[in-house]
C-alpha positions in Angstrom: 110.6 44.0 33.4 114.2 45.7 33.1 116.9 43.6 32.3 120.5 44.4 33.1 124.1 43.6 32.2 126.5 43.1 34.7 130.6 43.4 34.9 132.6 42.2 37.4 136.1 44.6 36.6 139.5 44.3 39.0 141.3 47.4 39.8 144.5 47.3 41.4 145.0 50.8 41.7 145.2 53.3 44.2 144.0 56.9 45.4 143.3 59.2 42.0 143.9 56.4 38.9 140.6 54.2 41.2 139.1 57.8 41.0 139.8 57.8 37.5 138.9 54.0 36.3 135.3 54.6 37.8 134.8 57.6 36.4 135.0 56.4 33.0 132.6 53.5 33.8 130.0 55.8 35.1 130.3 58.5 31.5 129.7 55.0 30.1 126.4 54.9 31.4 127.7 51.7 34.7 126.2 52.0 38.0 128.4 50.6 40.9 126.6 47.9 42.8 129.2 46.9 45.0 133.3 46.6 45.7 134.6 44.0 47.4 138.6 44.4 47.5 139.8 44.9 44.2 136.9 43.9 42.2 134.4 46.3 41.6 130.8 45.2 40.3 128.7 47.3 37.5 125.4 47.0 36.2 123.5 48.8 33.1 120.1 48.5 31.6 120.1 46.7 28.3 119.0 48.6 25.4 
């Protein structure tokens, strides 16, 4: 069985810098599960 990590991150941003802020999560190897207003949840497997 896979287990995963999860991160619950806020971003107040707008437009190109949200853009930018989950970019770098996903080159960091985070998968968006969901967004609900400003927070944004992440998962990744462990290692």
């Amino acid at each position: 069985m896979q287990k995963f990590e999860y991160q619950c991150v806020w971003i107040l941003a707008l437009g190109n810098t949200t853009t930018r802020v989950l970019n770098t999560y996903g080159r960091e190897g985070w998968e968006l599960v969901s967004a609900w207003g400003p927070w944004f949840y992440f998962k990744r497997p462990l290692q």
